[in-house]
C-alpha positions as CSV (number, residue, x, y, z in Angstrom):
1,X,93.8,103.9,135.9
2,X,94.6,101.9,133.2
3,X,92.1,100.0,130.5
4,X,93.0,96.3,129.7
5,X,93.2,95.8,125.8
6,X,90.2,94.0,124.8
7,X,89.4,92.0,121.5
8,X,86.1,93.5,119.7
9,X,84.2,91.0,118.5
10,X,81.1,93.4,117.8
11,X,77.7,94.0,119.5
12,X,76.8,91.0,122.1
13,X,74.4,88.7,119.9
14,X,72.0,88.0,122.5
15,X,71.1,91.6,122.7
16,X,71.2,92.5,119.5
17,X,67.9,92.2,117.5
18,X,69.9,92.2,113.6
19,X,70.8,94.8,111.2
20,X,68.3,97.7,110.5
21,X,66.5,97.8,107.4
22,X,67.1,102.2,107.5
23,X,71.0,102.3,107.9
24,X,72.1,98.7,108.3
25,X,74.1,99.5,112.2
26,X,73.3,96.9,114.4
27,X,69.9,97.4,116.1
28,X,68.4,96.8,119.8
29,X,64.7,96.1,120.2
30,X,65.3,98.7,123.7
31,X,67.1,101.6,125.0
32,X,68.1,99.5,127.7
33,X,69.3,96.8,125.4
34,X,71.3,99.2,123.5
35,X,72.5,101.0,126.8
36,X,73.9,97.9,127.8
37,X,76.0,96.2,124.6
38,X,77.4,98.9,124.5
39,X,78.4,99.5,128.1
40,X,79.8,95.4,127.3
41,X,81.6,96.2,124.2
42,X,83.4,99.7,125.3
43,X,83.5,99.8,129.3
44,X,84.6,103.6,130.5
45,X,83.2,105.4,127.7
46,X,80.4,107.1,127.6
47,X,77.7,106.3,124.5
48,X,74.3,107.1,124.1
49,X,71.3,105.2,122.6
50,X,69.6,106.9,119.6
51,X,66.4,106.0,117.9
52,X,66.1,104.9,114.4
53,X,62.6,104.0,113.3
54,X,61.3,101.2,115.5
55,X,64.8,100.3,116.8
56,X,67.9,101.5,118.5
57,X,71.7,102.5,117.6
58,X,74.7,103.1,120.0
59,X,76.5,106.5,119.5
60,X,79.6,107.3,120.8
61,X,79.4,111.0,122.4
62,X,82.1,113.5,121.0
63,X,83.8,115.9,123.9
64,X,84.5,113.0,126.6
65,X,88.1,112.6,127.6
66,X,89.2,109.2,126.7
C-alpha cells in the first residue's frame, strides 16, 4: 500500500497546549491529545506519548518498519 505525500505543517494547533517551558517540543495538556496529533500529522506510523513535567511529547518509536 502506498502513503500519499503530505505537507507538514506541524502539530494541529487546536490540540496543542504551546511550547514547554522544560525542552521547548510542542506540548499536549493529555496523553490522548498527544496520541492523537500525532496519529494526524504522521498516519501509519507508530509514536508514542511521553511525559514531561506536567505535559506531553510525541516520540517516534525506533524498530518499526516504515
Amino acid at each position: 500500500m502506498r502513503t500519499a505525500v503530505r505537507n507538514f505543517n506541524g502539530p494541529p494547533a487546536h490540540l496543542t497546549v504551546g511550547t514547554c517551558p522544560d525542552c521547548g517540543k510542542a506540548c499536549f495538556a493529555s496523553r490522548r491529545d498527544a496520541k492523537r496529533a500525532a496519529r494526524g500529522m504522521f498516519p501509519g506510523a507508530h509514536h508514542r506519548a511521553v511525559p514531561c513535567g506536567q505535559y506531553w511529547h510525541i516520540q517516534r518509536v525506533w524498530g518499526d518498519p516504515r
